[in-house]
C-alpha positions in Angstrom: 196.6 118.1 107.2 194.3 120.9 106.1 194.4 120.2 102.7 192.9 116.6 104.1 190.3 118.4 106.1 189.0 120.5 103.0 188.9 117.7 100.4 185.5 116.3 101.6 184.2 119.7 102.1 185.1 120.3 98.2 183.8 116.9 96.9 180.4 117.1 99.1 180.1 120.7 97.7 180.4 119.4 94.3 177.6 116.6 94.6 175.5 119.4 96.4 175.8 121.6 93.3 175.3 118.7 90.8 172.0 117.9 92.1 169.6 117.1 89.4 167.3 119.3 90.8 168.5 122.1 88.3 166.7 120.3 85.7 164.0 120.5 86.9 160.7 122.9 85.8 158.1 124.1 87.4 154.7 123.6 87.1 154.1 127.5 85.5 157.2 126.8 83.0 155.9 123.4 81.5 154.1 125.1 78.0 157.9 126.3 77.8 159.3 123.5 78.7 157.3 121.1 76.3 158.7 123.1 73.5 160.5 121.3 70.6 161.4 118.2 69.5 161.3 115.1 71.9 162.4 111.3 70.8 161.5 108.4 72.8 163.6 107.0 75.5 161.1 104.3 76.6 157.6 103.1 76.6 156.1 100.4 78.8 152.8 99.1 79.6 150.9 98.5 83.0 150.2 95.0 81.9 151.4 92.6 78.8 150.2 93.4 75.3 151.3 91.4 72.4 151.0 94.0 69.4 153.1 92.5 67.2 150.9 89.3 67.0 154.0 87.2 68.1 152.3 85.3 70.7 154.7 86.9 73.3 153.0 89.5 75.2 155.0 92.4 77.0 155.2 94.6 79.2 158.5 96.6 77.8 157.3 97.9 74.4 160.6 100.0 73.5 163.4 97.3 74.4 161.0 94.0 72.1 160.3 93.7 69.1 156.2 94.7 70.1 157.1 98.1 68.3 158.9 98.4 64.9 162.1 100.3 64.8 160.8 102.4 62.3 158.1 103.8 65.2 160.5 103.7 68.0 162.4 106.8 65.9 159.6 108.8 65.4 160.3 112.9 66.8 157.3 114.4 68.7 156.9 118.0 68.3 155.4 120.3 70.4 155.4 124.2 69.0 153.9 127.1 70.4 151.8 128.2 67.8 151.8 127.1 63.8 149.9 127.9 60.8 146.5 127.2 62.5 147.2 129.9 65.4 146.6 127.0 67.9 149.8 125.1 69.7 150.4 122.0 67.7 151.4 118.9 68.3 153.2 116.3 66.0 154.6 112.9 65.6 157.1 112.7 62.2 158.3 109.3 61.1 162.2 109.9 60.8 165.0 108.0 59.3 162.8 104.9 59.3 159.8 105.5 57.9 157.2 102.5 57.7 154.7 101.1 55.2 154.7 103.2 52.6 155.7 106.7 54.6 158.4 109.6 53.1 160.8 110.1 56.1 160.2 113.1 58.2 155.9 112.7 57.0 153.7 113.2 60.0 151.9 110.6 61.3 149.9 112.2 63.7 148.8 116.0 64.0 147.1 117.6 66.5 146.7 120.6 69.0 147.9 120.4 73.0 147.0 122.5 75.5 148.0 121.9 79.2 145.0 121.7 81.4 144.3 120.6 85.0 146.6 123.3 86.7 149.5 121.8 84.0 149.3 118.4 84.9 147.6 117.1 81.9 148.7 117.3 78.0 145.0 117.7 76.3 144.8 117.1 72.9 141.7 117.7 69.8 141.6 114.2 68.4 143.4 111.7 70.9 143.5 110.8 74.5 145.7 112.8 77.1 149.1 112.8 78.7 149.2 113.4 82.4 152.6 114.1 83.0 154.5 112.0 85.7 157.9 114.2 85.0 158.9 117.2 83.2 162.5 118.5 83.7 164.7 120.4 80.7 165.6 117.0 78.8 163.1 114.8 79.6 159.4 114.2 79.6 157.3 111.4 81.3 153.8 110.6 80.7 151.0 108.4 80.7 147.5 107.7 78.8 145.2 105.6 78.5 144.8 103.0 75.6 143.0 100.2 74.2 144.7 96.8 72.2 142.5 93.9 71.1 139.7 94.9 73.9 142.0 95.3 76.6 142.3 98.6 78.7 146.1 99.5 79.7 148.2 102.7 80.6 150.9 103.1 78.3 153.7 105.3 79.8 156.0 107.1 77.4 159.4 108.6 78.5 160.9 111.5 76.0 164.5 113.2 76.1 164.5 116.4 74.1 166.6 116.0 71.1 
């Protein structure tokens, strides 16, 4: 009968000390956190776009056929410091390159720093990320961007490779 009585005990314990709040970073450890390579899990619009010229706009751009395989591999890099002495940021085509691209070329380079008590991802040359979620394998943000004249928030999910 006791080993009944301590067998919920045990499993509750066990969910309690699963909780996925261990992943989780806080707001001082995000420059850390950002660190290293990151592939996408998702991106999705706040409204329809049709960017593939298709004639079927959508609001999923990851799970269509709106984005290219060949850009739905891409790595994002985020290093502390490179050759420049500045934090850098970098998006590398990889096994699938497109148009005329090597595999693993850049196609985009930049320099991040987090601003706005670490909430926001600046960047040099493009627009920035606020971050919606930050834990130790996954990153969730969202910026602004334009298609064919039409404003929408794209929001990009990561999982560090």
């Amino acid at each position: 009968m006791k080993r009944l009585l301590f067998l919920p005990l045990a499993i509750t314990l066990l969910v309690i000390s699963c909780n996925k709040d261990d992943d989780e970073v806080s707001i001082a450890d995000r420059n850390r956190a950002l660190l290293g390579q990151w592939e996408y899990e998702g991106i999705m619009t706040d409204r329809a776009v049709d960017l593939n010229g298709d004639n079927t706009s959508n609001i999923d751009l990851f799970n269509t056929q709106e984005l290219p395989q060949c850009v739905k591999d891409n790595i994002t890099t985020y290093t502390e410091d490179g050759p420049s002495g500045k934090p850098e940021y970098n998006v590398t085509e990889n096994n699938l390159a497109c148009d005329d691209n090597n595999p693993f070329s850049f196609v985009e380079e930049d320099f991040w720093t987090l601003t706005n008590d670490n909430a926001i991802i600046s960047f040099e040359g493009r627009e920035p990320f606020r971050i919606i979620e930050l834990t130790k394998n996954r990153l969730k943000v969202e910026s602004d961007d334009t298609f064919d004249g039409q404003d929408y928030i794209m929001t990009i999910t990561y999982r560090k490779k």
